[in-house]
C-alpha positions as CSV (number, residue, x, y, z in Angstrom):
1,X,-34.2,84.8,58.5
2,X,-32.1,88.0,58.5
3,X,-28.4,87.4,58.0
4,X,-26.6,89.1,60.9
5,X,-23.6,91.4,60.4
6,X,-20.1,91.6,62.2
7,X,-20.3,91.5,66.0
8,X,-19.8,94.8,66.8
9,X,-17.8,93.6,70.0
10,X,-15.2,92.3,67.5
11,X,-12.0,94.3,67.4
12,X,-8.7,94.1,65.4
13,X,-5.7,92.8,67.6
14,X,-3.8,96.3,67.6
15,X,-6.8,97.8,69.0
16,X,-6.5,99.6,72.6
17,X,-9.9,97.7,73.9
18,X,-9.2,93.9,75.0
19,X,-10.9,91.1,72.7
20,X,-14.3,89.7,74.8
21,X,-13.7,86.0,75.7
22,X,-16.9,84.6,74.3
23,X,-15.7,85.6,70.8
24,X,-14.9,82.7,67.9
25,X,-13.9,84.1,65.5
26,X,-10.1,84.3,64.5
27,X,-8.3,87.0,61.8
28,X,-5.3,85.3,59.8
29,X,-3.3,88.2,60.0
30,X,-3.3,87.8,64.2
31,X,-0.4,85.4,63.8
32,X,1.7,88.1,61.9
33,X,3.5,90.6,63.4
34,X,2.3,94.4,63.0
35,X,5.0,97.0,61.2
36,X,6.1,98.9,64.5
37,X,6.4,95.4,66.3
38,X,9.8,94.9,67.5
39,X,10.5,91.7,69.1
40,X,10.6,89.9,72.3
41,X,13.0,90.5,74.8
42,X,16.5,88.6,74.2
43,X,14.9,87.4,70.2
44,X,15.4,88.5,67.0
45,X,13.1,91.1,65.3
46,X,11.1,89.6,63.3
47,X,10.5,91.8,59.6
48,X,7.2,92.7,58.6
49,X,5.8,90.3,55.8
50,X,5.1,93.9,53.6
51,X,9.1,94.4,54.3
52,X,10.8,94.8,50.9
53,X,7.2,95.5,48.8
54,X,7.6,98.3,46.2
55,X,6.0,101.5,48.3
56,X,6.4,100.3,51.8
57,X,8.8,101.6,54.5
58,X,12.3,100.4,54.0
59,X,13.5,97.7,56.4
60,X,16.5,95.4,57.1
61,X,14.4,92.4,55.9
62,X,15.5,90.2,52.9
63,X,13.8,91.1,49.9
64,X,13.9,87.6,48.7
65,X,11.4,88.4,46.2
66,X,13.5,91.0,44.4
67,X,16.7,89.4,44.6
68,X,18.6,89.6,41.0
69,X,18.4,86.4,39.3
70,X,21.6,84.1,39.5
71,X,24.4,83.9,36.2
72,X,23.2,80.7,34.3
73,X,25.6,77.6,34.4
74,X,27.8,78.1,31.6
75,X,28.5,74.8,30.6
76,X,32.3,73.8,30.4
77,X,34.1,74.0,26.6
78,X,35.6,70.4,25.7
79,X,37.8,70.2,23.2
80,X,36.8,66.9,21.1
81,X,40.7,66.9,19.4
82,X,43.4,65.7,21.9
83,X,46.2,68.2,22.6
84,X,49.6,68.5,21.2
85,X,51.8,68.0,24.2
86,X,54.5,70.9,24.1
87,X,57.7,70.5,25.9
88,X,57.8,71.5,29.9
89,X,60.9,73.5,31.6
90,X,61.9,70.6,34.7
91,X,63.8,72.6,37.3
92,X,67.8,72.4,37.9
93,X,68.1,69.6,40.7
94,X,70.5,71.2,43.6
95,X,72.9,67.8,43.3
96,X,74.9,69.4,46.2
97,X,71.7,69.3,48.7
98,X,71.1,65.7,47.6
99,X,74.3,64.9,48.2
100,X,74.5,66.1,51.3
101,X,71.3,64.5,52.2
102,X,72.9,61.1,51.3
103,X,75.9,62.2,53.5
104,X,78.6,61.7,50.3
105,X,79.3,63.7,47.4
106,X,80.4,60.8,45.0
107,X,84.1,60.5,44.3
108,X,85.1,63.8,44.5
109,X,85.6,63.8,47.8
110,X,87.9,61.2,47.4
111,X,89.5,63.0,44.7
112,X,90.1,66.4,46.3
113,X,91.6,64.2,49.6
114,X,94.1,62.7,46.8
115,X,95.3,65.5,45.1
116,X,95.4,67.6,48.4
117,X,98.1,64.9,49.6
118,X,99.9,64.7,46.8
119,X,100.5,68.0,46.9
120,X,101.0,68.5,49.8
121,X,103.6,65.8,49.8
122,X,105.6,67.1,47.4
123,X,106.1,70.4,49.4
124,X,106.7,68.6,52.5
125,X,109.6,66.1,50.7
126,X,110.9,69.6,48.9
127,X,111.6,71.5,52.5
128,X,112.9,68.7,53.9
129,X,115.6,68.5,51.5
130,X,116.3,72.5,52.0
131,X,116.0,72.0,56.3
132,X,117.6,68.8,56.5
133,X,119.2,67.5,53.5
134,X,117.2,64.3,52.9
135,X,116.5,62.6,49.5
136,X,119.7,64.2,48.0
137,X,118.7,67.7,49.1
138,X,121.2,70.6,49.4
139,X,120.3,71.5,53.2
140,X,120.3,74.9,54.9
141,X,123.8,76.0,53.1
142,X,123.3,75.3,50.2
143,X,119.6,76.6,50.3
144,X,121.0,79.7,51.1
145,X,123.5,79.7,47.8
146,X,121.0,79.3,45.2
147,X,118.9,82.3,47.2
148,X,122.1,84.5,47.1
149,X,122.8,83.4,43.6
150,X,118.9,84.0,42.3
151,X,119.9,87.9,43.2
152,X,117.6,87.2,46.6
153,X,118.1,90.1,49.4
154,X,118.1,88.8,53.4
155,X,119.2,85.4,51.8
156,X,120.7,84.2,55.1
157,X,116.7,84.9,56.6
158,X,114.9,83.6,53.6
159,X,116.5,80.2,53.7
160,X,114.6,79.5,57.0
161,X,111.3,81.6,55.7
162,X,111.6,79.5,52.9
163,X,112.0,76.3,53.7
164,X,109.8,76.5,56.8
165,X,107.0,77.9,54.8
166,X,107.1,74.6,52.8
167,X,106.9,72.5,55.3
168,X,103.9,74.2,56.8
169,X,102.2,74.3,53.3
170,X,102.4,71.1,52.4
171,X,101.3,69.6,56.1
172,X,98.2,71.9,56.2
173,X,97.2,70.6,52.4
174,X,97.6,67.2,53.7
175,X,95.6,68.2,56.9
176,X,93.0,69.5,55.0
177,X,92.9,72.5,57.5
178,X,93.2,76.4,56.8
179,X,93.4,75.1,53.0
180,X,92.9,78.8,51.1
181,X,95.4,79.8,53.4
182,X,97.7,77.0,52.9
183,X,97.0,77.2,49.2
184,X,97.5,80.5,48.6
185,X,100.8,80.3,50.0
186,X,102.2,77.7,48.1
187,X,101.1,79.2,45.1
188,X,103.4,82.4,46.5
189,X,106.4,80.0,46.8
190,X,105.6,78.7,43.4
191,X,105.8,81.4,41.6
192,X,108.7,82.6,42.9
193,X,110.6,79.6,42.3
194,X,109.2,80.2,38.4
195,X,110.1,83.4,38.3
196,X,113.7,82.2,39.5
197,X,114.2,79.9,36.6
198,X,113.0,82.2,34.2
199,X,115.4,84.7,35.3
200,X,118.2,82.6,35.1
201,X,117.3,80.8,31.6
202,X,117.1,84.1,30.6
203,X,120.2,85.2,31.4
204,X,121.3,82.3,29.4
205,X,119.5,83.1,26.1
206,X,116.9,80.3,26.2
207,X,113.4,79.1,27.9
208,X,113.1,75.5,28.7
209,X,109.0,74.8,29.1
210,X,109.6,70.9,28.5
211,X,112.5,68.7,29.3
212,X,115.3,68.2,32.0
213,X,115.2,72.3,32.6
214,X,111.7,72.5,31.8
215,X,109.3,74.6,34.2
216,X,106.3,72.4,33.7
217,X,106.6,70.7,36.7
218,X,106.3,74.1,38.4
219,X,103.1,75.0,36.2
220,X,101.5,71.8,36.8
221,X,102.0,72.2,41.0
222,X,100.4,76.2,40.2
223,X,97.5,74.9,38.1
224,X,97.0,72.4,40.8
225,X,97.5,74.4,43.7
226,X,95.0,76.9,42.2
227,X,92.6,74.1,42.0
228,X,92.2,72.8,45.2
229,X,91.7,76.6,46.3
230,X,88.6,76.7,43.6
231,X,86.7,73.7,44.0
232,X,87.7,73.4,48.0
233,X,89.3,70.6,49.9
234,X,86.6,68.4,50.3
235,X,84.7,66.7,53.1
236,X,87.7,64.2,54.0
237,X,89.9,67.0,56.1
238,X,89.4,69.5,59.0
239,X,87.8,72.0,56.6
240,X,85.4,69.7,55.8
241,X,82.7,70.9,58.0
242,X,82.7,74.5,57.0
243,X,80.4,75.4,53.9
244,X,83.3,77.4,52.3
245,X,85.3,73.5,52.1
246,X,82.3,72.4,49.9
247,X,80.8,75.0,48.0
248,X,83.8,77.5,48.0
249,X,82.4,80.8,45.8
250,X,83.7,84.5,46.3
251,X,86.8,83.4,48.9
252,X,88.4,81.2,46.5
253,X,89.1,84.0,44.1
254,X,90.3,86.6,47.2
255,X,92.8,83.6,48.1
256,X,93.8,83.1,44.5
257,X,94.4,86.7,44.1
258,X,96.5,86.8,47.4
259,X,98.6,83.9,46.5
260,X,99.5,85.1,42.9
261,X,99.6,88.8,44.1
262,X,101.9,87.9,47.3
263,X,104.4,85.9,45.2
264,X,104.8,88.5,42.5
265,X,105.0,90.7,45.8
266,X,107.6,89.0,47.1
267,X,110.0,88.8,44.1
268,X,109.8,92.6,43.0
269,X,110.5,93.7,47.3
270,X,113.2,90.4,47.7
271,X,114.7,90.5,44.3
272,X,113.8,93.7,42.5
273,X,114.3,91.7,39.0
274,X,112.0,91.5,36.2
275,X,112.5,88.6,35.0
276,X,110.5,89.2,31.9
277,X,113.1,91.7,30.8
């Protein structure tokens, strides 16, 4: 028996003659899909399996085969000795946003309310006795003597200026309202009443700081005055709901500066003394 060779009706699948029906036999390679094939309509091309081989055509296919290697897993150092533990910067806590998130600000509140109205007192109790002559003041008359006598020009208008001005000081320091403003004015009218009794104690051949004559009352109402203007009225008053009231910065020194600058102002154009001299 002779062995029998291909069937010569037997053709490869990219052939141009159709396959005969009565054929079994099946080639591997008709599954795959031929170099030039490009897809079905609406599917993804599907690469050639020779796609990516050294010496074939190049192609968009993944050369899974010729990928590079991945780094090895590098295995994490531990240190077998426990660490030193070294000191750590904590961040400044804002104390004024937690206070305000609790609504309060401690004491200080309390304690700017108090010394505003003590203040404020005092100038309201001293221009009542130079208006109206209560507590033992010396009224509008006399008021207008000791301007005269301190070498003041416009006495006559100064006496109202003045004693007005205190009034309206010490009311808005109580009121906790236009406080720079307020401030800064009584520190005006504060240092021209020190300048006055300089002046005169000069004259006289002496300087009293302590005592009976003493100007430390007056200091202690500048230093205070000033104060108030720095660190701000406080949340107890009508300033209290401006930002200035609370955290007062670069207009508390403009205010300052306009108090001491309008009272030294106001003595060299009123009096035209130096009472340094």
């Amino acid at each position: 028996m002779t062995s029998q060779g291909p069937d010569p009706h037997w053709q490869r699948p990219d052939d141009s003659s159709a396959r005969p029906t009565s054929a079994k036999l099946v080639d591997p390679e008709d599954d795959l899909p031929s170099a030039t094939y490009g897809g079905d309509f609406e599917t993804t091309t599907i690469p050639h399996y020779t796609s990516g081989l050294p010496g074939s055509a190049p192609s968009t296919g993944y050369g899974l085969l010729h990928d590079p290697e991945p780094l090895p897993y590098v295995q994490p150092h531990l240190d077998p000795t426990p660490s030193q533990a070294t000191p750590m910067e904590i961040e400044p806590i804002d104390a004024e946003e937690r206070a305000k998130a609790a609504g309060r600000r401690g004491t200080q509140d309390l304690g700017m309310l108090l010394l505003r109205v003590v203040i404020g007192a005092a100038f309201i109790g001293h221009g009542l006795q130079k208006a109206f002559g209560w507590w033992g003041g010396q009224g509008l008359d006399g008021f207008k003597t000791a301007l005269a006598d301190a070498g003041y020009q416009h006495a006559s208008l100064l006496t109202y200026a003045g004693a007005g001005a205190q009034i309206l000081v010490g009311v808005l320091l109580v009121l906790g309202l236009f406080t720079p403003i307020a401030a800064a004015g009584g520190i005006a009218y504060l240092l021209n009443s020190l300048l006055t009794i300089i002046s005169a104690q000069r004259k006289d051949g002496y300087l009293a700081v302590l005592g009976p004559d003493g100007i430390e009352y007056l200091l202690v109402l500048i230093v205070a005055t000033s104060a108030v203007i720095l660190v701000g009225p406080g949340r107890y008053g009508f300033d209290g709901g401006r930002g200035w009231a609370r955290r007062p910065f670069v207009g508390s020194f403009i205010a300052l500066l306009l108090g001491i600058g309008g009272g030294i102002a106001a003595w060299v154009f009123l009096h035209g003394n130096n009472p340094l001299a």
